[in-house]
C-alpha positions, 0 to 999 in steps of 0.5 A, a space after each residue: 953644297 956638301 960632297 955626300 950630298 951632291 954625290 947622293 942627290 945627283 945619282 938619286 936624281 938621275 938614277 930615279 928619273 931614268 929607271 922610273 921612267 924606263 919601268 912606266 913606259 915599258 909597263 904602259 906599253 906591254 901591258 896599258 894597265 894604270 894598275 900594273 904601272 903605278 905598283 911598278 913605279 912605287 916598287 922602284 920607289 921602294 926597292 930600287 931607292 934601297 939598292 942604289 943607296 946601298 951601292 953608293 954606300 959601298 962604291 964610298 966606302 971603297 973609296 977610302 977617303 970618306 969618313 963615316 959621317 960622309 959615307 952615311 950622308 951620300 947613303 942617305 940622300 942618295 935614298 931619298 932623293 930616288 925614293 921622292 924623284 921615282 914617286 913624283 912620278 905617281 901624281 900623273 899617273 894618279 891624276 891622268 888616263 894612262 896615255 896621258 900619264 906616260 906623256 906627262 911623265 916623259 916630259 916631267 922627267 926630261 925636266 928633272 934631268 934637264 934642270 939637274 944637268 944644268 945646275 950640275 955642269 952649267 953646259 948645254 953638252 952635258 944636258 944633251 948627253 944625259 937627255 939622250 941617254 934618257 931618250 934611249 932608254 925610254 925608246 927601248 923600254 918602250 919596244 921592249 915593253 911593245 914586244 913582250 906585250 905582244 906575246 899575250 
């Protein structure tokens, strides 16, 4: 597979994973409105996908070894990539009463990461480091969102 694009898929994979599920979580828990959720989940898709393929733009760029052409595939691949792995998070949300949504979601995005590491690294420590990561960041969105919540 070429560079750009692994470079693009790989970050638009985990950062559309983690972040995705960080947001719908912590949302679900603060505020348990499907409503709320699904407009936070397409914002990630939206203006986070933009962000993260702007800063891959500018960390290749910095670089100094790309041309152009690589620059722009990692740019575009990245956005794409974070765009479709954060919206695929709707169809639960679409499909499912929100408790539900939030467990099929979790268990969708620890196959997603999992099935990325895996194909990335071919090594079970590698799987387990990303899926703790992904562990830690639900668990605190999670009491994050329980907390604000709490305070309406």
């Amino acid at each position: 597979m070429n560079h750009s694009i692994k470079v693009g898929l790989c970050f638009g994979m985990t950062s559309g994973t983690i972040t995705t599920l960080g947001l719908l979580v912590g949302l679900a828990a603060g505020t348990h409105s499907k409503l709320y959720v699904i407009g936070g989940v397409i914002v990630i898709a939206i203006a986070d996908a933009c962000a993260d393929a702007l800063g891959i733009h500018v960390s290749e760029e910095s670089e100094h070894s790309h041309t152009a052409k690589e620059v722009w595939l990692s740019t575009l691949s990245a956005f794409a990539t974070k765009f479709l792995c954060a919206a695929s998070f709707l169809v639960p949300l679409g499909l499912l009463d929100l408790h539900q949504a939030v467990i099929a979601s979790v268990l969708w995005g620890i196959a997603l990461l999992a099935a990325m590491s895996w194909w990335l690294t071919r090594g079970w420590r590698a799987v387990a480091e990303h899926l703790a990561v992904a562990a830690a960041v639900v668990a605190i969105a999670h009491l994050v969102g329980t907390w604000v919540g709490g305070w309406a």
